[in-house]
C-alpha positions in Angstrom: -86.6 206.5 67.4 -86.9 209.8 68.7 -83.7 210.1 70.6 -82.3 209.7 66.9 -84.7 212.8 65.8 -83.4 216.4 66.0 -85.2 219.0 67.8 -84.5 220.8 64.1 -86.6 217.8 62.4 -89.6 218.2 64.7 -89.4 221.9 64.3 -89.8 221.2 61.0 -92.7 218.8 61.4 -94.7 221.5 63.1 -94.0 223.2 59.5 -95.2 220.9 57.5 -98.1 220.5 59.7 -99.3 224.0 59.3 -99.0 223.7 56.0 -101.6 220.9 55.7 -103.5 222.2 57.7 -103.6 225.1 55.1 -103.9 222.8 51.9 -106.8 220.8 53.8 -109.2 223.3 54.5 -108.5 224.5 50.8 -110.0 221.5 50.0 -106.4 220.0 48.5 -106.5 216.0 48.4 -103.4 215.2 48.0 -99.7 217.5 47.4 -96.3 216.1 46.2 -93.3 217.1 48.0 -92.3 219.8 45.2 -95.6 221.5 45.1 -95.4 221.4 49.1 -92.2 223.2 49.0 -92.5 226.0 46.0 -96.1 226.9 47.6 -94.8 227.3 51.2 -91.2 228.3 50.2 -90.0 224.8 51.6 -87.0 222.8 50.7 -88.1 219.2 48.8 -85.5 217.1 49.4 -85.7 218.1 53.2 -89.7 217.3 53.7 -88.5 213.8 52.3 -85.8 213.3 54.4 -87.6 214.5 57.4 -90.8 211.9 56.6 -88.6 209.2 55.7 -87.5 208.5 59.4 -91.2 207.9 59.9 -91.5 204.9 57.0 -92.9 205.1 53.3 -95.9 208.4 54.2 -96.1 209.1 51.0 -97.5 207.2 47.7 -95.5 206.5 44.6 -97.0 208.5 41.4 -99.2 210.7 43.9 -97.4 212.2 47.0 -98.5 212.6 49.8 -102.2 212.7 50.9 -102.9 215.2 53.0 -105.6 214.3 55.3 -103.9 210.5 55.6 -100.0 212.4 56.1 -101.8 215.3 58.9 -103.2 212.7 61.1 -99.3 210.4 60.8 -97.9 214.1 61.5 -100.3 214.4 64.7 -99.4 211.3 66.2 -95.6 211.5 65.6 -95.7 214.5 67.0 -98.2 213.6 69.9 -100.5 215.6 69.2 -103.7 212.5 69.0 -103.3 213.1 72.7 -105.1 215.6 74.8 -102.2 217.1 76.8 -102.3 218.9 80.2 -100.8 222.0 80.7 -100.0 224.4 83.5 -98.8 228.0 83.3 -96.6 229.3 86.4 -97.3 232.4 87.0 -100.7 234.7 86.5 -99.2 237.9 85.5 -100.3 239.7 82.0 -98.2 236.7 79.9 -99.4 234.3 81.8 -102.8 235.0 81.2 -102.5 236.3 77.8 -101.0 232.5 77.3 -103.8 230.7 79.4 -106.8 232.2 77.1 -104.8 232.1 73.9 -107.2 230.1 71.6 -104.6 227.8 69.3 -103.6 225.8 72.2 -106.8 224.0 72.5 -106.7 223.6 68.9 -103.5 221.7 68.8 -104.6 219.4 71.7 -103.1 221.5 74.8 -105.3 221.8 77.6 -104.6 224.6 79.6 -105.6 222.9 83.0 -104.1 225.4 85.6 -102.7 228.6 86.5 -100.1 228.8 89.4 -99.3 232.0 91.5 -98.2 233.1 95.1 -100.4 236.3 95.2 -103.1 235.9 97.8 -105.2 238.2 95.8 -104.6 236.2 92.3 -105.2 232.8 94.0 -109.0 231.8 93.6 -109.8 234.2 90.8 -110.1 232.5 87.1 -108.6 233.8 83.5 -111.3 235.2 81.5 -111.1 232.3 79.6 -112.4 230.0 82.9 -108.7 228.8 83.8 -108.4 228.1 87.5 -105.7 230.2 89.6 -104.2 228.1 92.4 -101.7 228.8 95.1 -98.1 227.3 93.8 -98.0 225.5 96.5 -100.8 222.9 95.8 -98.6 222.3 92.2 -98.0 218.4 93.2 -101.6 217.8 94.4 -102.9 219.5 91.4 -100.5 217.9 89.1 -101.4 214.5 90.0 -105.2 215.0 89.8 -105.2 216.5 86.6 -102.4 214.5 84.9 -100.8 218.1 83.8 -97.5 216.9 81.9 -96.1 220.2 80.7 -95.2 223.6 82.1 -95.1 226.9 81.3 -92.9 229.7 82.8 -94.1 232.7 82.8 -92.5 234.6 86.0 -89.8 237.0 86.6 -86.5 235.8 86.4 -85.6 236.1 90.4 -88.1 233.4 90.7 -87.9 231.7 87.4 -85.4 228.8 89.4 -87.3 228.4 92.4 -90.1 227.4 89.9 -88.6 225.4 87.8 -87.6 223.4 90.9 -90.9 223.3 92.0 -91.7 221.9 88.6 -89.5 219.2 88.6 -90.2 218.2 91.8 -94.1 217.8 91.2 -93.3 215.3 88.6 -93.5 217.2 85.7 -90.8 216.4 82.4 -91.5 218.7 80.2 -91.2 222.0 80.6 -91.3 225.3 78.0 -89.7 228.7 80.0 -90.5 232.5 78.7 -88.3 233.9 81.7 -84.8 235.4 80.4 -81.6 233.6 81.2 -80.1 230.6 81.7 -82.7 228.1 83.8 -81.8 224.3 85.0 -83.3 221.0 85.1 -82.4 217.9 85.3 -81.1 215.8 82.4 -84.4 213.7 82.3 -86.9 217.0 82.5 -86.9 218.4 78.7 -86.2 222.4 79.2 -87.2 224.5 75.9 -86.0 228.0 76.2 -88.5 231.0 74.4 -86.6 234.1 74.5 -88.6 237.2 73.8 -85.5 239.7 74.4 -83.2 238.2 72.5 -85.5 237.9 69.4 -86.3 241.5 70.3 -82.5 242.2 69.9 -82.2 240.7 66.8 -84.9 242.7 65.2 -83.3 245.4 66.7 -79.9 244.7 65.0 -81.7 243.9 61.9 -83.3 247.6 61.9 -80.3 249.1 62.8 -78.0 247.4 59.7 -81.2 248.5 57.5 -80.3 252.8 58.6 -77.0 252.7 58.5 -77.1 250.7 55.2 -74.4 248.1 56.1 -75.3 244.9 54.2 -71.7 243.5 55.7 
């Protein structure tokens, strides 16, 4: 089933997620696909079509209820698991990543940090994540079942890494460095481009002052 599901449809998941997330703690028992979509400026058809590859979710003359379709939404997205994660690299974005609170809320344990700076190595986030020396990766990685990586070094090392990654065992693997990064076909590489989105805000602001809506 989920080689047949877009990386667009999961996307999309994580949406609606949020969203009922939202409509739960509002206290909101159960939501039809149209009110799901005019509150949270969603398409209807769409949310239909994207829970219909998971079986009937929903309940005919009611819709969907929320707490019931959340916890079908966690698991096909994996999130009933508690999932291990490491951060390569202990510089300002890799901390800022290792103490930022919504991971843990989702289910993403941030297990580890990994550096090569003597003076990094041994020292702890302020949120109590462990620094270790990139070279115990593949010993730590074993012992504490860490599944996914996160890249969050320059781009002169950003390959090395990665290697370094893949060679520890690790499949799945989310990369903030710029450019173009590889891995093999059965390691899962997600690409998070700050620049680039920086650019297109830029190019955005810039259409906005010189008033071409072309």
């Amino acid at each position: 089933m989920s080689s047949q599901i877009s990386e667009a449809t999961t996307n999309r998941l994580s949406v609606y997620l949020r969203c009922l997330n939202e409509l739960d703690a509002a206290g909101v028992r159960a939501v039809s696909s149209k009110t799901l979509a005019e509150q949270f400026d969603l398409n209807a058809p769409q949310i239909r079509k994207d829970l219909a590859h998971f079986g009937e979710l929903g309940v005919r003359g009611v819709g969907y209820y929320v707490k019931d379709l959340k916890r079908q939404l966690r698991h096909i997205l994996g999130l009933d698991r508690h999932l291990k994660v490491a951060i390569m690299g202990a510089g300002n974005l890799g901390l800022a990543l290792a103490d930022y609170p919504g991971f843990r809320q989702e289910g993403f344990g941030i297990a580890a940090l990994f550096d090569n700076l003597r003076d990094k190595v041994g020292q702890q986030s302020r949120a109590g994540v462990p620094i270790y020396d990139i070279k115990e990766l593949r010993k730590i990685a074993r012992r504490d079942q860490i599944v996914i990586a996160v890249i969050a070094v320059p781009l002169s090392s950003a390959q090395a890494v990665v290697d370094k990654v893949v060679a520890a065992g690790i499949k799945a693997i989310l990369n903030f460095s710029p450019g173009a990064l590889r891995a093999p076909d059965d390691v899962k590489l997600k690409n998070v481009d700050l620049t680039v989105s920086l650019e297109s805000l830029s190019f955005y602001l810039a259409r906005e002052a010189s008033g071409d809506d072309t």
